[in-house]
N, C-alpha and C positions, 0 to 999 in steps of 0.2 A: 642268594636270598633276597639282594634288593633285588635285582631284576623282578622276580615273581610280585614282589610287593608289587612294581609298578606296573607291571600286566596287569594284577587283579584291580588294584587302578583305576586302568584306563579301560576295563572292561566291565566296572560299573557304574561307569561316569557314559560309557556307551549308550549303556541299558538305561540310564536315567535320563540322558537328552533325547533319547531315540523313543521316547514316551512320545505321543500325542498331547500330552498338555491336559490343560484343562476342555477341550473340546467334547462336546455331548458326543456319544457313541451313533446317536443318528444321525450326524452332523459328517461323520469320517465316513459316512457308507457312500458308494455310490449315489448320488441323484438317478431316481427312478423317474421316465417320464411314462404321462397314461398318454395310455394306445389313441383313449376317447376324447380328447380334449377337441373342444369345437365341432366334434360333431351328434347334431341334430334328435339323430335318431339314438344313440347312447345315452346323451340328457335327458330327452322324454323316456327311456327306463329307469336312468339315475335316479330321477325324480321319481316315480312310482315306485323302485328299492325305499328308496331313501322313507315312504310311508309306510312300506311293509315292513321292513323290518324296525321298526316305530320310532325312528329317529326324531320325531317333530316330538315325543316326549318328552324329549331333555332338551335339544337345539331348538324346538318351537317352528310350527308348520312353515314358515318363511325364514325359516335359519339364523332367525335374532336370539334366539338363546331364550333360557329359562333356568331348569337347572343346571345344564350345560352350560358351555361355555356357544357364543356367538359363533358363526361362521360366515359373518357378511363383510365382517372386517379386519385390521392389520397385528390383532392382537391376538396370535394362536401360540400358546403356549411351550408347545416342543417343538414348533417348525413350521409351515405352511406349505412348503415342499409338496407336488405331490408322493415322491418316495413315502416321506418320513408321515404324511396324512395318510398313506397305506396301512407300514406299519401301526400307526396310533391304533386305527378302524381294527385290523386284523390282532389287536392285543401283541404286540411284537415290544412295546416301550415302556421299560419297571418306569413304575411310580404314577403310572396313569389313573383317574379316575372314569374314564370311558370303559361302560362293561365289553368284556372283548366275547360273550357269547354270542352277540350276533354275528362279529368277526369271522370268529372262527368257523361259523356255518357258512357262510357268501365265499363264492366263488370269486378268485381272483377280478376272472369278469367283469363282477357283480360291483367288486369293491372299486373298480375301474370308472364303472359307468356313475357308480354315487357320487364319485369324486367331479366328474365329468359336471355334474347337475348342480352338488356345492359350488363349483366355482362359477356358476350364472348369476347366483346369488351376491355376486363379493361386491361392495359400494364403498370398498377404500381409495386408498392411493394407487390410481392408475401405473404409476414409477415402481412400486414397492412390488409389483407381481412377479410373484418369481416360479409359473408356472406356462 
């Protein structure tokens, strides 16, 4: 009878350390990197996605934000990443206020190449880039 006690135990003392903690769930995924990053010809799409699917009405035509949130600087809310700026764009992260209809129409591609074009825009800490 103690035995079992002390199995069950140490098998939920397992399950309770063997938690992830307090880490954000887009924080535990892989790091996704884009395919697009520095190149040229992806940015000059990103940027024309990025007016099509009318991102300058909430981020503001030069990515300073309006009713959005900013995208030129070191303060992005869920992550900066580009994995976790995937997810955000494609609606993948509860509690967002980014509408994820445009998301979920853009082809991976597409959300590749925006991401590409956002980070031309970024005027923070050089040191702090973590793409």
């Amino acid at each position: 009878m103690r035995q079992r006690r002390w199995i069950l135990v140490a098998l939920v003392a397992g399950l309770i350390l063997g938690q992830p903690g307090n880490v954000p769930a887009q924080d535990q995924a892989v790091k996704k990197l884009n395919p697009f990053t520095g190149n040229p010809e992806a940015i000059t799409e990103g940027k024309r996605l990025f007016s099509l699917y009318g991102c300058p009405g909430c981020h503001g035509k030069e990515g300073g934000g309006g009713m959005g949130r900013p995208l030129l600087d070191d303060e992005w809310q869920f992550g900066s990443d580009d994995g976790t700026l995937f997810k955000l764009i494609r609606g993948e992260i509860p509690g967002q206020t980014m509408p994820d209809v445009f998301g979920k129409a853009m082809k991976d591609e597409e959300i590749w190449q925006v991401i590409a074009f956002i980070r031309t825009l970024y005027k923070g800490d050089p040191s702090r880039i973590n793409w």
